[in-house]
N, C-alpha and C positions, 0 to 999 in steps of 0.2 A: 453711352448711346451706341458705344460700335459692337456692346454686347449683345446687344436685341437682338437685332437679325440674327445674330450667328445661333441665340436661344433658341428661338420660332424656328428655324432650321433643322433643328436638331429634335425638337422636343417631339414630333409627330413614331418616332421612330423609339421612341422611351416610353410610349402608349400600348399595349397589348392590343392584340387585333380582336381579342374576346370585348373589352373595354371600349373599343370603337363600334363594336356589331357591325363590321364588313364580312366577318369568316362566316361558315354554315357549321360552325363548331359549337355554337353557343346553345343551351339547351333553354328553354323557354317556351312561351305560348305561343302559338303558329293559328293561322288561319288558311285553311286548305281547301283549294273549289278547282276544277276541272274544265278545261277548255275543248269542247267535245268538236270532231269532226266525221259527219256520217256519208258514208258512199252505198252507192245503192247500182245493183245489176240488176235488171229487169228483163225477160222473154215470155212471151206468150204462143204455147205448141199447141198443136190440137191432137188428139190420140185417141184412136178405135178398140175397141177393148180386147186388152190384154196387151196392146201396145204399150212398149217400155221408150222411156228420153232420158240420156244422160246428161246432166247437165251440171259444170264447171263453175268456179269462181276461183282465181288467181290474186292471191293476196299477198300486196307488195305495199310494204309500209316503213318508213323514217321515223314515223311517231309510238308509243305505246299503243297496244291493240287492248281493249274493254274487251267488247265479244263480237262473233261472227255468230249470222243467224240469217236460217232458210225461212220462207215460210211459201206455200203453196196453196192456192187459191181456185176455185170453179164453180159457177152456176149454173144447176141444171135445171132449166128453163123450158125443154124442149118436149117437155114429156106432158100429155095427154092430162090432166087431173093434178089432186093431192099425191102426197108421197113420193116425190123426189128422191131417187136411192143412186145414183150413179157416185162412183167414187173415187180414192186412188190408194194406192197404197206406194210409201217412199219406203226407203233405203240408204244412208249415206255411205261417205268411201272417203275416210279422213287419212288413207293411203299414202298420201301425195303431200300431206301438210309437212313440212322438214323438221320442225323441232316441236316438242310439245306431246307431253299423254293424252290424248284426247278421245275418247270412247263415241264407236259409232253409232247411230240411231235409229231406228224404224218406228212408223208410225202410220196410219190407217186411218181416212177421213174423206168425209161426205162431200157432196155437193150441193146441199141443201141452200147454203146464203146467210144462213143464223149463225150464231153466235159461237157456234160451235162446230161451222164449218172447217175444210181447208186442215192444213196440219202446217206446226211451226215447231222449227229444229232452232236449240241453241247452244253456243257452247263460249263459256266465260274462259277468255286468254289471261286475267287479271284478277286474281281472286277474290271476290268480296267486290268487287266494284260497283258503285252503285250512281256513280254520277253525283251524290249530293255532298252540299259543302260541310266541310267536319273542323272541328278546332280539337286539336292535338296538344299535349301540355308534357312538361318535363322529357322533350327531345329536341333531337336538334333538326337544324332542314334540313343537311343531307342525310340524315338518318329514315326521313320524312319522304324523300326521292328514293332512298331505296327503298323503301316500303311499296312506294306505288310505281310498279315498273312490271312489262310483263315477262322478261329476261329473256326479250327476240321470241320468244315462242308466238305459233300461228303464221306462219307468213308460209307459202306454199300454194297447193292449188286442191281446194277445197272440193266436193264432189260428191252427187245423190242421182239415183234415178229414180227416175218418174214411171211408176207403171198403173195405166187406167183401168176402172172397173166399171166397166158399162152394160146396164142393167136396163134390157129392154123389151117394152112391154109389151103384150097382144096388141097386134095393128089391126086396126080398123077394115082394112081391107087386107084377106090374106096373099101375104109375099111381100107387103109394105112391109118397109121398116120406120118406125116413129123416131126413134132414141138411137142413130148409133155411133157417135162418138162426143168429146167434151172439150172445152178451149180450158187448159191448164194455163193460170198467171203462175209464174216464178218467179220469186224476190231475193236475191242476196244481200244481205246487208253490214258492212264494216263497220263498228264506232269505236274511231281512234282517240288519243285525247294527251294534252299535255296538263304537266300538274304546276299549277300556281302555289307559292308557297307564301306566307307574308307576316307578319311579326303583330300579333296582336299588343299595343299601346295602350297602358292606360293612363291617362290626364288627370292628374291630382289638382283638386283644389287648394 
């Protein structure tokens, strides 16, 4: 009887930590899904044409970065008839971002309101990231966190200018002008994310 204890004592420590499933050593079935948080910087300029906006995003993050992405928005509403043409054309200035290859962008887009207005910049910190939940087999979870990690890269101060193109049209009366500038939206957007990792069970009958 005064054996017992002293067994049970002892015994937790003559178990393998693989045989217990506490280590992230173990390679097996995984269940992996992502716990996403998104920030968002928003300004609205207004710009006469050929007027350029520099405009900033400062990205300071604890967590893994997914992606950062511009998008730039306007309706030109102001104008006489069909055929809305007023526009912009961006530029990024990935300059400032501290770590990370990141190649910059231009792009060129209407004001029309369809579907195919506005222009949107993106750039993935995380490769392949997609947000959806994945099941992983013959690895281990920490093998599984470094996979999904974006190695500190992106964090800096992100950066595009804005330059309008305002296209305006015989005024009704001359020396009027109908069209001569446009309210640019600007949207910055972070989405950071931690990765859940969780041992797929299966219940034998």
């Amino acid at each position: 009887m005064i054996a017992f204890p002293s067994y049970f004592a002892i015994i937790p420590s003559l178990i393998d930590d693989e045989m217990l499933g506490s280590g992230n050593g173990i390679k097996g079935e995984w269940m992996v899904s992502f716990e996403e948080t998104t920030e968002t910087l928003s300004e609205t300029i207004n710009l006469a044409d050929d007027e350029a906006y520099d405009t900033f995003f400062d990205v300071v993050s604890e967590t893994n970065i997914a992606y950062v992405e511009l998008s730039i928005s306007c309706m030109d509403n102001d104008d006489p008839g069909p055929g809305f043409t007023d526009g912009m054309e961006v530029v990024s200035d990935v300059s400032g971002v501290n770590q990370g290859d990141f190649e910059d962008q231009s792009e060129e887009g209407t004001c029309n309101g369809g579907g195919n207005s506005g222009i949107t910049m993106r750039w993935d910190i995380t490769s392949n990231y997609t947000g959806d939940n994945i099941t992983q087999s013959d690895t281990t979870e920490q093998e599984i966190l470094n996979q999904w990690t974006d190695n500190g890269f992106g964090r800096g101060v992100w950066a595009a200018t804005v330059t309008a193109d305002i296209i305006s049209p015989p005024a009704p009366i001359v020396g009027d002008i109908v069209d001569s500038d446009e309210d640019y939206e600007i949207v910055w957007t972070i989405v950071s994310y931690t990765v859940i990792v969780e041992p797929v069970i299966e219940i034998m009958n």
